[in-house]
C-alpha positions as CSV (number, residue, x, y, z in Angstrom):
1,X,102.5,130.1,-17.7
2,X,106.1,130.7,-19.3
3,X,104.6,133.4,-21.0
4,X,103.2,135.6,-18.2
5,X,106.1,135.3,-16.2
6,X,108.2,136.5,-20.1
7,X,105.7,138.9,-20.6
8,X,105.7,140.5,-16.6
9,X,109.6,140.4,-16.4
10,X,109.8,142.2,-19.5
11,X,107.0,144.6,-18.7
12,X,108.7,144.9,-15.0
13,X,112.5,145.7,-16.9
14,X,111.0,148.4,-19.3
15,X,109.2,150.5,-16.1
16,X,112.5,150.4,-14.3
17,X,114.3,151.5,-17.3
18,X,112.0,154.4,-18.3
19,X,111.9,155.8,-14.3
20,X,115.3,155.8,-14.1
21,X,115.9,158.0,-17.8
22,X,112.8,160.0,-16.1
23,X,115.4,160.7,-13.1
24,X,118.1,161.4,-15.1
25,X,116.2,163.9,-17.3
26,X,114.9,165.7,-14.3
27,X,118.0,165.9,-12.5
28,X,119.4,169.0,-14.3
29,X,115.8,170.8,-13.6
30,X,116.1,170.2,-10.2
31,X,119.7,171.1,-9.9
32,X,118.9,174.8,-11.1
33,X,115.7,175.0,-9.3
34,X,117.9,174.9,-6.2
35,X,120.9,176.7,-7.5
36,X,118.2,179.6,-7.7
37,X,116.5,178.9,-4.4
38,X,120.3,179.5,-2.8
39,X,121.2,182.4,-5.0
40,X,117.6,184.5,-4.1
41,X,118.5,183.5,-0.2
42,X,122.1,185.9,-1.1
43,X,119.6,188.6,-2.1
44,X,117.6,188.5,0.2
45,X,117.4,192.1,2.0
46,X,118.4,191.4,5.3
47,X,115.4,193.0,7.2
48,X,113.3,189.7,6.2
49,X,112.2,188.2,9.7
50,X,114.7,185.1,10.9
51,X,111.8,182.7,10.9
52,X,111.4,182.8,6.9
53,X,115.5,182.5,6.5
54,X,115.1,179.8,8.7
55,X,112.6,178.4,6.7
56,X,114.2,179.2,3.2
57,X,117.9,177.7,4.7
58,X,115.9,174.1,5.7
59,X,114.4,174.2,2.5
60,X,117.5,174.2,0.6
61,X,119.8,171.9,3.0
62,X,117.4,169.6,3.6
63,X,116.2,169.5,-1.2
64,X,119.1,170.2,-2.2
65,X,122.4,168.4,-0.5
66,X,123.0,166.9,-3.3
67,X,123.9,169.8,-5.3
68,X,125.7,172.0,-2.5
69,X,129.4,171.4,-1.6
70,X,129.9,171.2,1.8
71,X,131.6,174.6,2.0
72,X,128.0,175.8,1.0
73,X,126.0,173.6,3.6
74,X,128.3,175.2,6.3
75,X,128.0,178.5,5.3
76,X,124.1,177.7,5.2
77,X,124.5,176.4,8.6
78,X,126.2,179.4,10.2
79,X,123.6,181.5,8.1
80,X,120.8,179.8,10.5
81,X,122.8,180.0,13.3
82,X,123.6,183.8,12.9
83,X,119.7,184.5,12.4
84,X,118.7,182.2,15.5
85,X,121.0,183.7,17.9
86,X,119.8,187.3,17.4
């Protein structure tokens, strides 16, 4: 019975361990991946319709908070507002 309970904790400890390394090796991907998503929404021509800015701004505040500053989130924020109130 010992042995199980050794054998499940250890097995238990090792999956935790490996997701959180998989986590921390996916983090810089994912960082970049949304670094681009904001820098294509700058270049974006301007005559795209307000419903697909929309769409690309919630995108990125709502995947990608963690990499924005909060200057960026506002200027995202006033982005979507511009585009709604036209």
């Amino acid at each position: 019975m010992k042995t199980k309970l050794v054998k499940f904790t250890l097995i238990f400890t090792v999956a935790v361990l490996l997701s959180s390394c998989v986590k921390k090796a996916l983090d810089p991907f994912n960082s970049v991946k949304c670094l681009e998503s904001y820098a294509s929404l700058a270049n974006e021509d301007s005559d795209d319709e307000c419903a697909i800015q929309i769409e690309n701004i919630d995108a990125i505040l709502s995947n990608c908070s963690a990499y924005l500053s909060d200057s960026d989130k506002d200027d995202l924020r006033e982005l979507r507002a511009t585009c709604q109130g036209n």
